[in-house]
N, C-alpha and C positions, 0 to 999 in steps of 0.2 A: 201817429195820429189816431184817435180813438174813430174806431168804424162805428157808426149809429144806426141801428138797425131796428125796423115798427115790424111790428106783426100782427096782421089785422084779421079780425072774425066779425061776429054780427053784433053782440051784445057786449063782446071784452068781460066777459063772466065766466068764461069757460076754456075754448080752443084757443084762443090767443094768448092768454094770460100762463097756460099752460105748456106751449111750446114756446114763449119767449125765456119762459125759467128753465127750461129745457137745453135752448140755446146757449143762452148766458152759461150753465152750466161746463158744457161742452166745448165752445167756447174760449172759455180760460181753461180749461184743460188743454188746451189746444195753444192755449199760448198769446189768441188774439185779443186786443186790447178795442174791447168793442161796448157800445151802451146798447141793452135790449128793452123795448118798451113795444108794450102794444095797446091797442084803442080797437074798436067795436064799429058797424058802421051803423048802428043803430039804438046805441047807447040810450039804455029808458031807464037807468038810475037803477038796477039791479046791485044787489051785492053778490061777490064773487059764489060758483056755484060752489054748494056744499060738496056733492061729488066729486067734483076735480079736486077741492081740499084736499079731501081725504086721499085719492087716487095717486097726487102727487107726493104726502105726506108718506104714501107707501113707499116713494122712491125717493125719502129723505130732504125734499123740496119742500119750500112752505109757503104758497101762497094767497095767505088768509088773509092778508094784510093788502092785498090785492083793490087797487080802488077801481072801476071800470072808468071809462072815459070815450068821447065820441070824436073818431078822426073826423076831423076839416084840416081843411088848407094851410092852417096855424101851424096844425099837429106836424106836418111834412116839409112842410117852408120853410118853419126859425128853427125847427129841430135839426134843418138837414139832415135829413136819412137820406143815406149812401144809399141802403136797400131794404128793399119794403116783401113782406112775406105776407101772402096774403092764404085763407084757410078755403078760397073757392074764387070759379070764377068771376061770382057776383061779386064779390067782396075786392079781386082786383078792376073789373070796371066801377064800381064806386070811388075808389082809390084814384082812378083816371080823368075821372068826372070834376073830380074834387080838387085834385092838383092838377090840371093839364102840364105835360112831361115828365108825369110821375112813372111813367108806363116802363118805359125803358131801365129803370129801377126796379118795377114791380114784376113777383113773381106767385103763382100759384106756388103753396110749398111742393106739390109734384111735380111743377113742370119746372121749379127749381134746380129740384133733386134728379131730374131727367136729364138738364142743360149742362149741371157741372159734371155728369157721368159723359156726356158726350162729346164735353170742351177736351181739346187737346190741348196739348203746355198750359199756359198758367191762365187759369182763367179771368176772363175782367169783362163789363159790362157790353161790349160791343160784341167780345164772340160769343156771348150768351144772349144774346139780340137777333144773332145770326137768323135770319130765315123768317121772324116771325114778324107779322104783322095784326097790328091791331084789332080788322077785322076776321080773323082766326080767332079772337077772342071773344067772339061778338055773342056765338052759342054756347047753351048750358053741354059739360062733356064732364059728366061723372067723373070719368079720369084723373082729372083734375082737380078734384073735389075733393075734402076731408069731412067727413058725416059729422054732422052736431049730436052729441048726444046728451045734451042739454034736456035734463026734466026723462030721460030716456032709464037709469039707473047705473049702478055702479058696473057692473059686466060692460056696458057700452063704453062708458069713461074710462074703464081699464084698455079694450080693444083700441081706443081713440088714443089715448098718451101713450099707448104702445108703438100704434103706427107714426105719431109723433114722435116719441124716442129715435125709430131708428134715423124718420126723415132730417132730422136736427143733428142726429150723429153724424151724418153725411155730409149734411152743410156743414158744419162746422170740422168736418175735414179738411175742408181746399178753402174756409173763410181767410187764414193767415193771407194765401198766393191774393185774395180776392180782394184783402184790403189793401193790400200794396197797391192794388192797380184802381182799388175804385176813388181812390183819396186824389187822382188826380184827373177823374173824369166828370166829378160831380162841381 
């Protein structure tokens, strides 16, 4: 069963667009049969940035062709995402707002990449839920946060798909163990 996975940023122009191709890449390297889409929580009709083109284009990724788009409830509901990657914490309480019981799906890509390092045996949505509670999510925590560097220049968008690279390499290490279990919880 194909895993469907959103990854969401502010504008869908930059951070998102560029760690979904990321993923997707990694991904099927990895073997799992997943669809990667991502959407903006503030989608203003932008075209994708020129910088992350290029940035990505460095790492033989292409996406120019990249349309932005604004998640609503549409976006999460008929698409059913398994699991929703989101680029900060604002952007998962949006996600929350927008879909109530998106939550439990939803992850900051660091505290993603935090939960499946510290799940033991195979991971699936319930012991990556372990311990947290919604309002834990309530404050802004850098931590958790991946810097826009949107309109910032090319050195930052290299810094940014770098730390992208590896956080996606990671997921999509243990995504295969994550699909088996999420396709029967969602």
């Amino acid at each position: 069963m194909t895993m469907r996975i959103l990854v969401v940023c502010t504008a869908n122009v930059c951070r998102s667009p560029m760690a979904a191709a990321l993923l997707e890449m990694y991904g099927r390297r990895a073997g799992v049969d997943a669809l990667v889409t991502s959407a903006g929580t503030h989608s203003h009709g932008l075209p994708v940035d020129a910088d992350a083109v290029r940035v990505m284009a460095e790492r033989d990724l292409d996406i120019s062709s990249h349309v932005p788009r604004q998640v609503d409830s549409s976006i999460i509901d008929s698409d059913g995402e398994d699991l929703i990657v989101t680029m900060t914490r604002d952007h998962l309480r949006v996600v929350a707002t927008v879909a109530p019981g998106a939550l439990r799906r939803a992850f900051t890509v660091r505290e993603l990449v935090r939960r499946l390092a510290m799940s033991v045996g195979v991971p699936d949505l319930g012991t990556l839920n372990e311990g947290r509670a919604a309002r834990d999510l309530l404050g802004e925590d850098f931590a958790d946060d991946v810097a826009d560097p949107y309109g910032k220049g090319l050195q930052l968008h290299r810094e940014c798909v770098a730390e992208l690279d590896s956080a996606m390499r990671a997921i999509a290490a243990d995504l295969r163990l994550l699909q088996s279990n999420v396709s029967h919880e969602t």
